[in-house]
N, C-alpha and C positions, 0 to 999 in steps of 0.2 A: 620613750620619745619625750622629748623637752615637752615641756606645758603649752608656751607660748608655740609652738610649732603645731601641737595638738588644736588647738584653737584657730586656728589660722583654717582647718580643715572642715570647720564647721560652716552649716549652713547662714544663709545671711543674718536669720532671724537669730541667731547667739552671737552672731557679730555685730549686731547692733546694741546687746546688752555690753557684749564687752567694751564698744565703745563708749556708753553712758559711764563708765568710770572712771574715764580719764579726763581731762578737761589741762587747762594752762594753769594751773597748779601743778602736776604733774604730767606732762602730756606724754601721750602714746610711743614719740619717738621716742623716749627713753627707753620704756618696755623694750620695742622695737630692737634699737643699737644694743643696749644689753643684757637683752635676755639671759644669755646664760649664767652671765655674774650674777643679777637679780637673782634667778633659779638656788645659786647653789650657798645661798644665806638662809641662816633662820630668820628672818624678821618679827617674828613675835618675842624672841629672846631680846634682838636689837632694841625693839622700841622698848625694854622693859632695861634697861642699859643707857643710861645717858652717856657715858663715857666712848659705849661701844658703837653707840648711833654716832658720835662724832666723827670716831674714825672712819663708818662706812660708808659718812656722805662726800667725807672727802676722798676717798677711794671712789667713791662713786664720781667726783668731778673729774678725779683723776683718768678712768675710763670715758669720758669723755673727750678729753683731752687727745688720748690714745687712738679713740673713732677721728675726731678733728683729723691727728697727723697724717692720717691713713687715707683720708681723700685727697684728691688730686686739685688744684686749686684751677687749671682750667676745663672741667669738665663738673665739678660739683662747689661751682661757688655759691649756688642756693642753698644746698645742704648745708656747707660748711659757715654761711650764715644764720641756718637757722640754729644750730648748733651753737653758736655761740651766743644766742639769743638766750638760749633753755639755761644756759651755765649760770648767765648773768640773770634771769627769773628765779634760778635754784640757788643761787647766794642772796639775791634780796627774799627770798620767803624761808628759808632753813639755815640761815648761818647762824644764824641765831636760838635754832628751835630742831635741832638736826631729827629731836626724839620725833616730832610729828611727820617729818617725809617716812622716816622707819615705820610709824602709825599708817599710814597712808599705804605703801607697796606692802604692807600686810596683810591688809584690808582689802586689798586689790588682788593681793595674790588669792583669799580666801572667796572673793566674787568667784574669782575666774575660776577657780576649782568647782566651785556650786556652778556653773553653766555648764562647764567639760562633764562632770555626772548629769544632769540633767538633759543635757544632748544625747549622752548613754543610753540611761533611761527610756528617754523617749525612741530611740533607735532600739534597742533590745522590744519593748513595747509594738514597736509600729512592724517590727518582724513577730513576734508572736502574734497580730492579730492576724497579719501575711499568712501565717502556719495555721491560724485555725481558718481562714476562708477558702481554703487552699484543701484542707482535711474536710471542707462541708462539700464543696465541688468536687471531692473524689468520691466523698459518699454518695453524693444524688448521683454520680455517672456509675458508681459499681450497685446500688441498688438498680438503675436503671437497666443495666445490663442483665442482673441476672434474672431482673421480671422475661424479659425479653426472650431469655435461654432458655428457662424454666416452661413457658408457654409451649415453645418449640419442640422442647427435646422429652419431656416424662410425660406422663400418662397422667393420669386423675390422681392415684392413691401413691404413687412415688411425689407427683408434685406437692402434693400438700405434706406429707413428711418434709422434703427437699423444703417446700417456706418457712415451716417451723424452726428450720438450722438458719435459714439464710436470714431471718428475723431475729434469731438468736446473736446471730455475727454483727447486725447493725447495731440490736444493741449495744452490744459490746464496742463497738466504735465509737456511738453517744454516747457512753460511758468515757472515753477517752478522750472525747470533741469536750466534755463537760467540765472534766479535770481543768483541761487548758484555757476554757473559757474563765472557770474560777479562778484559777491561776492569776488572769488576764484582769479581772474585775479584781481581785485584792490590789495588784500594784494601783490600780487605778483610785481604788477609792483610801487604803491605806497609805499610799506614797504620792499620786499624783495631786489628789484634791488637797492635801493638807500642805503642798509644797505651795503652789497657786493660792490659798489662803494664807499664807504669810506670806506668798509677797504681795497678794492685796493688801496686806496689812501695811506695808512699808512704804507703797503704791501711795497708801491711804494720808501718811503721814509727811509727802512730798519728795520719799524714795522713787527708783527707777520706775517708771509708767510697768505696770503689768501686763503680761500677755499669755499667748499657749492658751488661751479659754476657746477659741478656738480647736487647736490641736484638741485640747480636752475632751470637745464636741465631737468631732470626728471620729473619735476612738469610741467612747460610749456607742455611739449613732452605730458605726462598726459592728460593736460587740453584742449591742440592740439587736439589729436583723440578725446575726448569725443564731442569737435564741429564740428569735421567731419561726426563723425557719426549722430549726430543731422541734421547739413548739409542734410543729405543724406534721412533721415527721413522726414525734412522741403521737400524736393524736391519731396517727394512721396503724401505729403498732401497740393502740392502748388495750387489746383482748392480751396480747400475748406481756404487757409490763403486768396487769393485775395476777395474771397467771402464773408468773415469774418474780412477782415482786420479792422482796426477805427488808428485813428489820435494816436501816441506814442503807436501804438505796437509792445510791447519787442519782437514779432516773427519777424515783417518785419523791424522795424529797430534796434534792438538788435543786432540781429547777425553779422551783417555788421562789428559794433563798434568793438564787441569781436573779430572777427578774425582779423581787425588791430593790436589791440591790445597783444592779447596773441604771435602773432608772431614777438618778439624782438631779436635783435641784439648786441650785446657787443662786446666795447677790451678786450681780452683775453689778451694781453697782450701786455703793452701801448708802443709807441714808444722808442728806443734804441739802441743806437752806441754800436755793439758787441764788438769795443775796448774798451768802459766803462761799462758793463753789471750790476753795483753799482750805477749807475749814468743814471737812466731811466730818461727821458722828456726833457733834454739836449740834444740839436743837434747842431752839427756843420756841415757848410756851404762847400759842397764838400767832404764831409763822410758818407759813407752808414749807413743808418738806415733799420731799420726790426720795423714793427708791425704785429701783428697778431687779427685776428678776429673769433666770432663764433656766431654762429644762437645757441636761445635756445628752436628751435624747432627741437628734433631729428628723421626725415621720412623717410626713404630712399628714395622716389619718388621724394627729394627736390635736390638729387643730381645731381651737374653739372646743376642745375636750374639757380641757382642766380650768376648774375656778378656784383662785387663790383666796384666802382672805388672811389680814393682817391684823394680829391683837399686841396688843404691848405688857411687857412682862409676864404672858401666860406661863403656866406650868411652873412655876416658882418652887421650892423645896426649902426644907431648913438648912440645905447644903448652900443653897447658892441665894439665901435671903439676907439682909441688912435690915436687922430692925430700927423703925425708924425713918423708914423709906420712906420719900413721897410715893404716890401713886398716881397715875395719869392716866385719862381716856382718848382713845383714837378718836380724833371730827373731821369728818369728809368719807367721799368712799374707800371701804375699809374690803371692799372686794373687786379682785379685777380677775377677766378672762384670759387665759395665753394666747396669745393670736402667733399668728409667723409671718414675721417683719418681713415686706417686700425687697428690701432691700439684700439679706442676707436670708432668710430663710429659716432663721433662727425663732424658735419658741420662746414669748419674752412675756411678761406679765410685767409694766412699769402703773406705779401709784406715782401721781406728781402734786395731790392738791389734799396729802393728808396734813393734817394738825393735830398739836400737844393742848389737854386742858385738863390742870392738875385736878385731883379728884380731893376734894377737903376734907380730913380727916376731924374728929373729937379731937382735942387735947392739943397742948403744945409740944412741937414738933420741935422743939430746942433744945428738951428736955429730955429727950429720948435718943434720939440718931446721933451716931459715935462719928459722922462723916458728917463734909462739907458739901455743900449744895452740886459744887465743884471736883468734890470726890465720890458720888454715887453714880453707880454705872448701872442702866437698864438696858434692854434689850427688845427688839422686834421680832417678833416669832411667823412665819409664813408656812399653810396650812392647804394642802389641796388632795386630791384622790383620784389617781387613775384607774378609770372600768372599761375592762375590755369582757371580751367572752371568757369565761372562765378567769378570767383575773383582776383580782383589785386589790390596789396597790397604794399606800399612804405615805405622803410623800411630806416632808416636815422639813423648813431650814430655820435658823433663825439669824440676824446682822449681826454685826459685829457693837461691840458696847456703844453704850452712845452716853452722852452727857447732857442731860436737861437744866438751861437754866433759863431764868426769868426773868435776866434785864442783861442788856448786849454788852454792857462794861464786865460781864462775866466773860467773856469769851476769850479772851485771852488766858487764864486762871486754868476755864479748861479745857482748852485745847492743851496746854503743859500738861493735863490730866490725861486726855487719849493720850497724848506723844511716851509719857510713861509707859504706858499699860500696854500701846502695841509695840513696844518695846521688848519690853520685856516677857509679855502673856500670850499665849496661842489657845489659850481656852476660853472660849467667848460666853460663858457660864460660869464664869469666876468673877460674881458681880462681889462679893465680900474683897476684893483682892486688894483696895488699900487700908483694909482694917491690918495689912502689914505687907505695906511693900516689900521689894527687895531693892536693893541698892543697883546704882547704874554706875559704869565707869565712865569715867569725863571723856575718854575715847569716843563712849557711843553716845552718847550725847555732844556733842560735838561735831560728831556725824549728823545728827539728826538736825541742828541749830542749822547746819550749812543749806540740809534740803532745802528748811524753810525761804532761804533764798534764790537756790535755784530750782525749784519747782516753782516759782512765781518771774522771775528773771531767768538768764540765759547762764549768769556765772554764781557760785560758790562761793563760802568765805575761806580766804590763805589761813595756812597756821596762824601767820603773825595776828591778822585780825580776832581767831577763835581762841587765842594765849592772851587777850587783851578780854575775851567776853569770859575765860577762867578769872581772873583773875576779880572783873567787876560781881559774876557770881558768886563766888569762892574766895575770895579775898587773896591778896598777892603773897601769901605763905604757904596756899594751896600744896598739896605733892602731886606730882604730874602723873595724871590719870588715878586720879583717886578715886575711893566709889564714893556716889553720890548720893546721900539719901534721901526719900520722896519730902519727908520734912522741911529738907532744909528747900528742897525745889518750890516746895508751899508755902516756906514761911514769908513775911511782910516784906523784906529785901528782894526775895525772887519772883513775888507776886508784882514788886515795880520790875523789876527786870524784865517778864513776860511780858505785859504790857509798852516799856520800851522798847523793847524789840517787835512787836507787833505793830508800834506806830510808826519806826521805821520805816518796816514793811511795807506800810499802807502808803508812806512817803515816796519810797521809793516807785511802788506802784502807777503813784497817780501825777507824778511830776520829775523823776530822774531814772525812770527807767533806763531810756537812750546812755545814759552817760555813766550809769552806775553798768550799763553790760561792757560797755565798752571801756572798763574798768580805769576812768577817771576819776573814781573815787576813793578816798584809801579808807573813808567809815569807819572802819573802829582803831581806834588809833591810842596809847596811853600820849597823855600832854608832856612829859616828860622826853618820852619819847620825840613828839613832836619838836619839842624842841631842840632837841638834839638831830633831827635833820633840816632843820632849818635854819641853822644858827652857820652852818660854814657856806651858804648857797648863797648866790647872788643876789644882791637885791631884788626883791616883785618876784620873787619864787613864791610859788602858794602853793598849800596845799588844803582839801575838801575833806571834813571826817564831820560825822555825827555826833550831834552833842549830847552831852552825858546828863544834861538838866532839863530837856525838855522831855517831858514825859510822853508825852503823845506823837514824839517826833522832830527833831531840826534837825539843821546842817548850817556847817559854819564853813568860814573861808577862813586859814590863819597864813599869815604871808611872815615875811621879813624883809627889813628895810637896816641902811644903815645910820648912825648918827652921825655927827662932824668928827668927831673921835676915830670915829670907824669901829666901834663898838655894834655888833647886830641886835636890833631889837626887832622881838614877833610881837606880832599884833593878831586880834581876833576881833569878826563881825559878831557883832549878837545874832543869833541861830535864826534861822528863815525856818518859818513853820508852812504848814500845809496852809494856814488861812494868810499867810504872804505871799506866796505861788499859786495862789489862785489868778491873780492880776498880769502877774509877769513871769516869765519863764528863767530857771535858775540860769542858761548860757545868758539870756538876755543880761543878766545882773552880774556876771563874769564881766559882760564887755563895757556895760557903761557905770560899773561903778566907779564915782569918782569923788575926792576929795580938793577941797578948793585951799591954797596957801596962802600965805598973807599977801601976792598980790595979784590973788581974784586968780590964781592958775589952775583951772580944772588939770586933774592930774590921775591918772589911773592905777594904783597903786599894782594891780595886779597882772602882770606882765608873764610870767613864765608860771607853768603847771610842775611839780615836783616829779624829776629831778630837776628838767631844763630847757621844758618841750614849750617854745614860744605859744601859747594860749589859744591863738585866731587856728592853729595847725591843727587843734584838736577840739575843740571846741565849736569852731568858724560851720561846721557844717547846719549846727542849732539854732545859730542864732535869727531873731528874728528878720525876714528880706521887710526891704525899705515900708513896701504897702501893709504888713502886717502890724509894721512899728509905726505908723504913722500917728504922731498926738501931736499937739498945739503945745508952744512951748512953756504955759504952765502947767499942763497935763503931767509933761517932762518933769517941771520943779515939784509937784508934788509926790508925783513917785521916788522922784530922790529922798524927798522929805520925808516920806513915810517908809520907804523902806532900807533903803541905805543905809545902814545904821553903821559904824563903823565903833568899837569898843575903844577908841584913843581918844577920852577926851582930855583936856588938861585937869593936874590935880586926881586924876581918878587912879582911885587905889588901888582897883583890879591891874592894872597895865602899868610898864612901865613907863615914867614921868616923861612928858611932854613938852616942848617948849610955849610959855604961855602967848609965845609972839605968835603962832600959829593959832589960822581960823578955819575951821574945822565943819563941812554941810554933817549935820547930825537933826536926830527928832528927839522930844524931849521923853523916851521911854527910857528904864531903868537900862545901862550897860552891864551884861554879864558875861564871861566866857564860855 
């Protein structure tokens, strides 16, 4: 059965993962219309084939073409619109880059494989637990029975032979109930828990939101009572197991294992500074952090049982030490109770109001540690003990690496540090792990560059944009999808890069959200480039990218205009920073930017959105209504004045030459592009 067909069959909860993969980059209905052609390509060979990827995207348009001819034009003139929509999004994003759509439905085909087994899984699963609850209630109704028989039908000295057999035979069913239980708890804690930790890892790093912790619960909680009640059965036939016991019996030491075992512990949700809530596993030194914890055994009689408590870096070894480490103390409370959240019902232990406070060692620490402040990785270890009658049970997790630093212009540096590590490591004890990295391919990393945007915004970044952030990390002789080593992700070039892209981020956050989802922005854009789509467009064509010189964050407007010659010239504002958009909102500055000509003509240079979309059309919904814009009319000129800046002045060297008989509203700050 096709793939895309298999999936289709799945419950909602997989069809929502498989939706998180598509977006208007490459949207669904392609999937959809071509499945089978997609299906019957290798695409990991393609994207590895620049030549080959050319051909298959246009074969690929070509099949769309084929879909077009084939609807009926009065009965699907929506489809047959949208369809020509996607052709003309998939020649502006890949005509140019055909290797990254090839990147892309490979990527996607290898998601959607990873949901189709894990739907498996979870279905194979959710009927073995079926089989052993099912194998428990045929046992309590055939021991029931034959207490029942037995009573009735023998005598004193036939009945008690007769329980000795019929004791004998239960056993041997718990013995089989036990198999399957084990069975049951390996997938579980071998395949289940360690799938679910990697994708909280991915979760963690602005990958698809995780879930199934739930499901997880369930199944445990499940496979819980059905060994209690075993438990409780073992304990009514425990004359005849000591009696009967021999050397590796699954009765007398099975059970022990299993209930270790089945009763696990998870972050629910890994540590995080509430003022970075984007920025999980980073902590800074005298700033509260919050983790949260949950048992995935759901009892009520487990409540207000288990007391947690939290140390940092415990249990250390020469395996998984860095000499030269700092060392840090937990401040706040460092022990919390499991309660069961009203709302769900679920056993949770959250710390919200712990803090980091470095521990001061002898000696100089410069001198010693082979890692950056930015490249040590420690860890939170959680500690609690289940006692029941006859049972106690120790129960140990620890978070996932985290990164301590000591002033917040760190945080960028490393964050690129987690985004590595949960990249590439699934072993949360491998705190030496960049005393030698391994290389990353610019594929996944590119992947991960895109999260960062839309795990804070609604869209991703296009090839073209993430072929312009290769190039400014890697330099424009790059080989496409090369690996990438952690050095070079560390060194001085990519340290400003991190942090340019994080000021973006924060730009776009806090003042273009609206118009960067609603993808009016084209952000990373090479100038070259730029000019090359602006030079054949009508005059007041503009268009919006982020500038390459302001470290902490801008955006510029570069438009084109023409001369008396009819020669096109672009022109460029100097970049509006986050402390410009504090005052005035960037639609606001679309609509009233104005330049004044030699006679006093206020004039708006910026009239169409690139390609040719009249401005107020896409734009007009931001701008500010009359009462929010209300200022006096110097209010007015000093806003011009101080923020308007326009990069044309006469004479200036950056731009092309000017006529000097033009008078120009500008403030007297440096002009840059």
């Amino acid at each position: 059965m096709a793939l895309w067909h298999q999936l289709q069959q799945l419950d909602s909860r997989y069809l929502e993962q498989v939706d998180q993969l598509y977006d208007d980059t490459f949207p669904m209905e392609i999937r959809q219309y071509l499945s089978q052609w997609i299906e019957s390509h290798d695409w990991d060979a393609v994207a590895a084939n620049a030549s080959l990827s050319t051909v298959r995207f246009h074969e690929l348009l070509s099949k769309l073409d084929e879909h077009y001819g084939r609807l009926s034009v009065g009965n699907n003139f929506l489809l047959q619109h949208n369809i020509r929509k996607i052709k003309r999004n998939l020649q502006e994003q890949f005509q140019e880059f055909p290797v990254y759509m090839a990147m892309i439905i490979s990527n996607s085909l290898k998601e959607e494989r990873k949901i189709l087994e894990m739907a498996i899984k979870t279905q194979e699963t959710e009927q073995d637990i079926q089989v052993l609850e099912d194998l428990q209630d045929e046992y309590d109704f055939r021991r029931k029975t034959l207490q029942s028989r037995s009573k009735a039908a023998f005598p004193f000295g036939v009945e008690s032979c007769f329980k000795s057999f019929k004791k004998m035979a239960q056993l041997n069913e718990l013995v089989n109930l036990l198999k399957l239980a084990d069975h049951i708890q390996f997938v579980l804690i071998s395949v289940e828990i360690p799938e679910w930790k990697r994708r909280q890892q991915m979760a963690c790093i602005g990958g698809p939101p995780n879930a199934c912790l739930d499901q997880l619960q369930s199944w445990f909680t499940a496979l819980a009572e059905c060994l209690q009640q075993t438990r409780q059965q073992l304990n009514k036939l425990q004359e005849l197991v000591l009696k009967f016991s021999y050397d590796n019996d699954p009765i007398t030491l099975g059970m022990s294992t299993l209930h270790h075992r089945v009763v696990s512990i998870v972050v629910e949700r890994q540590p995080c500074m509430p003022t970075h809530p984007q920025r999980p596993l980073v902590l800074k030194t005298g700033v509260q952090f919050t983790v949260k914890l949950r048992l995935l055994v759901k009892l009520p009689e487990l409540n207000c049982q288990l007391k947690v408590t939290a140390s940092f870096d415990n249990d250390l070894n020469e395996k998984n030490t860095v000499k030269g480490s700092r060392r840090f103390n937990i401040l706040g409370t460092s022990t919390k109770v499991m309660n069961m959240e009203e709302s769900n019902g679920c056993l949770t232990a959250e710390f919200r109001h712990l803090q980091l406070k470095e521990a001061k060692s002898v000696g100089s620490r410069t001198n010693e540690a082979p890692l950056l402040i930015m490249e040590e990785l420690h860890f939170i270890s959680f500690d609690t003990q289940l006692n029941q009658p006859g049972l106690c049970i120790d129960l140990k997790t620890t978070s996932l690496p985290v990164v301590v630093i000591s002033h917040i212009s760190q945080l960028p540096s490393a964050w690129a540090s987690i985004l590595w590590y949960n990249m590439l490591c699934t072993d949360s004890q491998n705190l030496p792990f960049f005393l030698n990295p391994p290389p990353m391919k610019w594929g996944e990393l590119a992947k991960v560059l895109s999260w960062q945007f839309s795990s804070i915004t609604k869209r991703g970044l296009s090839a073209e944009q993430l072929s312009m952030l290769a190039d400014k990390l890697l330099g424009e002789s790059h080989i496409l999808d090369c690996n990438l080593h952690f050095f070079q992700s560390a060194s001085e070039k990519a340290t400003c890069f991190w942090l340019w892209i994080d000021g973006i981020l924060d730009l776009i956050k806090r003042y273009l959200l609206n118009i960067w989802n609603d993808g009016l922005i084209m952000g990373f854009i090479r100038k070259e480039k730029e000019r090359t789509l602006l030079q054949d467009k009508k005059p007041g064509t503009f268009l919006l990218r982020f500038s390459e010189t302001c470290r902490e964050g801008g955006i510029t407007i570069t438009w084109v205009e023409n001369l008396q010659n009819g020669e096109p010239q672009i022109h460029s504002v100097k970049p509006y920073t986050k402390a410009d958009l504090v005052s005035i909102s960037f639609p606001d500055v679309i609509q009233n930017y104005t330049l004044l000509a030699v006679n006093n003509t206020p004039e708006n240079p910026l009239l169409y959105l690139y390609p040719d979309i009249p401005k107020d059309v896409v734009f007009g919904r931001y701008y500010s209504t009359p009462d929010e814009g209300k200022c006096s009319i110097d209010d007015a000129l000093v806003q011009l004045a101080t923020l308007w800046v326009v990069c044309r002045a006469p004479n200036c060297i950056a731009c092309p030459e000017v006529s000097k008989n033009s008078i120009y509203l500008v403030n007297s700050a440096t002009f840059r592009c």
